[in-house]
C-alpha positions in Angstrom: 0.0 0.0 0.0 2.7 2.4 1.1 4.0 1.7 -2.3 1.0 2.7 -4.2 1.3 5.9 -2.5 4.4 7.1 -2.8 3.5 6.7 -6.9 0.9 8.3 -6.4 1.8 11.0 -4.9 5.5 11.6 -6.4 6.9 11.0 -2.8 9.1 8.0 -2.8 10.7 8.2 1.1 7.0 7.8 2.1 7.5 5.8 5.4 4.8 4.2 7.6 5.6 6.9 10.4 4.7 9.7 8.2 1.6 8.2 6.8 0.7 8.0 11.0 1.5 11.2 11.7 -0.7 12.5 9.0 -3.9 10.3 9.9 -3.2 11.5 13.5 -2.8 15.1 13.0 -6.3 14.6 10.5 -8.0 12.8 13.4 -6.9 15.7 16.1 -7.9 18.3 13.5 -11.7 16.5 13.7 -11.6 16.3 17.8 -10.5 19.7 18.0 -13.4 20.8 15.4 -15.7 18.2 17.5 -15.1 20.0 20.9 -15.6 23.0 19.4 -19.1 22.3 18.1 -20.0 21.0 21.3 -18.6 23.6 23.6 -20.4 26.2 21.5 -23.8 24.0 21.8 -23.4 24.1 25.7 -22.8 27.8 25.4 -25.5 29.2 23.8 -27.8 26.3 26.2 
């Protein structure tokens, strides 16, 4: 798979810590978005 993506995107030192990091940073991005939501909800309540 890693592979297939480093074709795809032109990068070929791709490395399975990188592709972690990424999907972390992505799911912290949504939690942070997430908390945000809710914390506004309780606000206006």
């Amino acid at each position: 798979m890693n592979t297939l993506l480093e074709h795809l995107t032109g990068l070929h030192t791709l490395t399975d810590d990188v592709i972690a990091m990424d999907f972390l940073m992505k799911q912290l991005d949504e939690a942070i978005d997430s908390h945000e939501k809710i914390t506004n909800y309780i606000e206006r309540k």
